[in-house]
N, C-alpha and C positions, 0 to 999 in steps of 0.2 A: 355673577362670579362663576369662576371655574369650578370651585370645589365649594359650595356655599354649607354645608354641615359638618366639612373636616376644617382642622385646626389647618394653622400654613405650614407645620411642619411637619404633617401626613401630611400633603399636597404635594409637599417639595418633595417627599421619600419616594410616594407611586410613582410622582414624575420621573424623578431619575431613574427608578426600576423600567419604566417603561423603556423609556430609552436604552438603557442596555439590552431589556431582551431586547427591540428594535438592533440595536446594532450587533448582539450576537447573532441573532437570526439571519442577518446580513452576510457576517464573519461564517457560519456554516452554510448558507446555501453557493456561498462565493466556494467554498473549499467542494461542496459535492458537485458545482459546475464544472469546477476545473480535474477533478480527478475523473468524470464521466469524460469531457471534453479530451482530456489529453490522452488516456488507455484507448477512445476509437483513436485518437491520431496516430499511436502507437502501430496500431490494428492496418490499418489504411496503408501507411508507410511500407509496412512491411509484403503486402499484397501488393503495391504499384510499383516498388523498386527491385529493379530484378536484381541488383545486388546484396539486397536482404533478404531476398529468398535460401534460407540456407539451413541445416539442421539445429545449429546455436537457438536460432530465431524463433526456432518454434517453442523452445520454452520461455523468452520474452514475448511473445505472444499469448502464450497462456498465461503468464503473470502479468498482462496488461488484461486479457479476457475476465481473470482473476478482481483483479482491483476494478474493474470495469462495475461485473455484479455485484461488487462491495456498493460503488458508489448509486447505481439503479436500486437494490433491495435492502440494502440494510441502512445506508447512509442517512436518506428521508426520515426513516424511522426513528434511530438513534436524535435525529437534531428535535423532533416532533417529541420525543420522550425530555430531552434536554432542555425546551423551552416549555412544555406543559405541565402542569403539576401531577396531572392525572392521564391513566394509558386508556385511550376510548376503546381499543382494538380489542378486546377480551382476551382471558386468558389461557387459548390454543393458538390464538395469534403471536400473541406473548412469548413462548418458550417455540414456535417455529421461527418467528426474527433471533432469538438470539441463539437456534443453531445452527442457523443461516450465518450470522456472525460471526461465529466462532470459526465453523467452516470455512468462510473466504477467509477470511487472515489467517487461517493456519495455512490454508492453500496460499497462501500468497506467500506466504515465510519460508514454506519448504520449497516453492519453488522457486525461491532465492537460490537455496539450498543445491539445488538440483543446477543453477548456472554458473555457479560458482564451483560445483565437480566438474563440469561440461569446461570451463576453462582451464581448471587444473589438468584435463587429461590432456585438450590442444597442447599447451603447454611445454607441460612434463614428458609426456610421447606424441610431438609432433608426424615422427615418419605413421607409427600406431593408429594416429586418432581416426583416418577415417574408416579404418577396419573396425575399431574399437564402440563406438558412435553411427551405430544404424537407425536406419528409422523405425525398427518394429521395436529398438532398445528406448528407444524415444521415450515411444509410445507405452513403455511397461512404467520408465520412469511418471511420468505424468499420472499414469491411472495408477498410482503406488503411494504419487503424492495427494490425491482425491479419494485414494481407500482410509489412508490413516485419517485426512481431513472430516471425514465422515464419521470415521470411530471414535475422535476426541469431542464430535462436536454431536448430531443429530442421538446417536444411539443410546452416552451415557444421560442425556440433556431428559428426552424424552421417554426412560426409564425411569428417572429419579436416582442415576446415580452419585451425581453429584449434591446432592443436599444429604443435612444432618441428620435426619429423621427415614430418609432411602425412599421418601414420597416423592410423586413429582412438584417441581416446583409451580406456585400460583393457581394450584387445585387445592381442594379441599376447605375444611371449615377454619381453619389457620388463616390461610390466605385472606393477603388484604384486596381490600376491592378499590379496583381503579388503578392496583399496581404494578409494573412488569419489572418481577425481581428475579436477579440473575444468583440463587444460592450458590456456596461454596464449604464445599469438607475436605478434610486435608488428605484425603489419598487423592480426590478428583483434582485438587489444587497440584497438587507434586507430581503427578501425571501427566496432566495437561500442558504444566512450564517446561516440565524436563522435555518432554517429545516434542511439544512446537517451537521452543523458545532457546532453551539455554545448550540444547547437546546440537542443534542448528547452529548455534552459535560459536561454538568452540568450532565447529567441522569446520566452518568459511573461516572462522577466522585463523586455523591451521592451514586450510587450501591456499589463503593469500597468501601466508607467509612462506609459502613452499612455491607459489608462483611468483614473489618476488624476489627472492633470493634465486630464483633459475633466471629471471628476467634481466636481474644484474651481472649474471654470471656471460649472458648473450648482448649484454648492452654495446659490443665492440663490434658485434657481428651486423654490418648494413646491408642487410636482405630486408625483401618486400615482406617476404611471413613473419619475419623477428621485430619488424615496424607493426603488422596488424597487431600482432598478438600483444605485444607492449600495448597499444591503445584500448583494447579489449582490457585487457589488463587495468589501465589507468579507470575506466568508467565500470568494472568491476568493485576497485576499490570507494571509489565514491557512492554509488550502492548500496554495499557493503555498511558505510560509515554512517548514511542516512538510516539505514535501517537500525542501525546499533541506537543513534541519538531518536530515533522516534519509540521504538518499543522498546527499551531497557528499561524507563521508567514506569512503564503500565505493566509491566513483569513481574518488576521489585516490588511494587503497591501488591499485583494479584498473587503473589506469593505470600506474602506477608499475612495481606486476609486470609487468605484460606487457610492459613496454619492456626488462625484464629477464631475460623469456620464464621468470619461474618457472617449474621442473617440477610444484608442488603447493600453492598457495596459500593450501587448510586449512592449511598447518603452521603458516603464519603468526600466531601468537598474535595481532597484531591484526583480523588475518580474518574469524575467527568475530564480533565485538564487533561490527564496520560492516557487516557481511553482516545480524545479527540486528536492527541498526537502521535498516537498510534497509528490513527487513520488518515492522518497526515499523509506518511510512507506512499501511501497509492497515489495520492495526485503529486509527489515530488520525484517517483521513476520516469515518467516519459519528459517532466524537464530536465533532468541528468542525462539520459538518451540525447536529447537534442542539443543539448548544450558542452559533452564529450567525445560524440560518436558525429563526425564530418559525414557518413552515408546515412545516419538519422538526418540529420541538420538539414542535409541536400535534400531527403524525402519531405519534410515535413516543409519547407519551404518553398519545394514543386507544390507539393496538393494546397497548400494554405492560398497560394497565387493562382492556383484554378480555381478553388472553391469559394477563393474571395477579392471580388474586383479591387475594394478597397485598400488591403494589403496589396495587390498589384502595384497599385497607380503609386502607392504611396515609395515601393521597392522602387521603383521607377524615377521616382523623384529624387531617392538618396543616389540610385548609380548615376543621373544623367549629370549633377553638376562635380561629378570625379572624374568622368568619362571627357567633359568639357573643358574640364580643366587641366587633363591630360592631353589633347588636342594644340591647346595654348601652349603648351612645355613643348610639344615635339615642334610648332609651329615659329618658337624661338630659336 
């Protein structure tokens, strides 16, 4: 027998527990393949196509390098804490993963933040914007969004200033062993949401509506710039929407505890669900990219047919019987 000293119906329970973490462990290593996989394609596109070479780019580039180190340093861990009951890594490992955490998603939220101004200025002052939009202005923006990313996340984390007691978290004779908890108090709670979360969030979402209401306003006008910037525009908003439907809920949740100064907010059954769809967000920007933007689409469909015979042959096989059967038409 398989289970010859449990009852059958602890045989039936392990079993099906098995099997789900089996298939969750499936359902996250599938999502940190594809968020790693698709930020370098991101990456790659933008270096091969000399039409994406452009100052825009560089901060979807940094928000693909961004979600990139999400998916290599903190993602493994997070699914590793999600399927084990217990953290092997000890606790300095513990509170450096999750200001690593905190860190890339805030980097990654603000610089949403940061492309979503970079098209309201195209925009709203087209003759303006390459004056306006330099590379050393770039460059302040990005190390502006990686100074705050740092101070919401590594400084107060490993001070202790976000727990209720001003200790740090997972030290001392409190702490439980074997566990990587992420405390919360309500200045470090109302902090943290207002500056990475909710005042990002009003800004894009006043930018869009000020770049669509100009957009409507030039929809008569058929020029080549008043076509890009609409389609910038279009994969802007989509974006935009994904990022609202993945981290609004793990916002509302972190807000919520932290006004209630939880001791442990994994326990939270709803926790892990808008934690892991938070982290969604990263491997669903570079398929918006490719699936709105015709010079992603082009890039990522040149390297994928160099890099991979298979998708060649197989490209090959969908154009030649269109190709042939276009032949037939002219040949009638």
């Amino acid at each position: 027998p398989v289970c010859p000293k449990m009852t059958s119906t602890i045989c039936l329970t392990s079993y099906l527990c098995f099997n789900i973490a089996v298939m969750l462990g499936f359902i996250l290593i599938l999502l940190i393949l594809l968020t790693v996989a698709g930020n370098v394609l991101v990456c790659l596109a933008v270096c091969a196509s000399r039409r994406l070479r452009c100052l825009t780019n560089c901060f979807i580039v940094s928000l693909a390098v961004t979600d990139l180190l999400l998916g290599l340093l903190v993602l493994p861990f997070s699914a590793l804490l999600q399927l084990n009951e217990e953290w092997p890594l000890g606790a300095v490992f513990c509170n450096f993963y999750i200001s690593m955490d905190v860190m890339l998603c805030t980097a990654s939220i603000l610089t949403l933040l940061a492309i979503s101004v970079d098209r309201y200025l195209a925009v709203t002052m087209p003759l303006r914007y390459a004056s306006l939009v330099l590379p050393w202005r770039v460059a302040v923006a990005m190390a502006s969004v990686w100074t705050v990313s740092l101070a919401v996340s590594f400084l107060p984390i490993q001070m202790g200033w976000n727990t209720v007691n001003g200790t740090v978290q997972n030290h001392g004779p409190w702490a439980s062993e074997g566990k990587c908890r992420f405390e919360l108090n309500r200045p470090y709670a109302l902090t943290d949401s207002l500056l990475t979360f909710y005042l990002p969030l009003v800004a894009m979402c006043w930018t869009y509506l000020r770049i669509l209401r100009i957009a409507r306003a030039q929809a008569k006008r058929i020029v080549i710039v008043a076509l890009r910037e609409h389609k910038a525009t279009v994969t802007l908003a989509a974006v935009i929407g994904a990022f609202v439907v993945c981290w609004l809920p793990y916002f509302i949740l972190f807000t919520v505890l932290g006004l209630q100064e939880h001791p442990d907010p994994s326990t939270v059954p709803e926790y892990s669900i808008v934690l892991w769809l938070g982290y969604a967000n990263s491997a669903l920007n570079p398929i918006l990219y490719g699936a709105l933007n015709r010079d992603f689409r082009s890039a990522y469909t040149h390297l994928l047919r160099c890099r991979c015979p298979m998708y060649s042959r197989w490209r090959s096989q969908q154009i030649s019987p269109s190709v042939s059967a276009g032949k037939a038409v002219q040949s009638k």
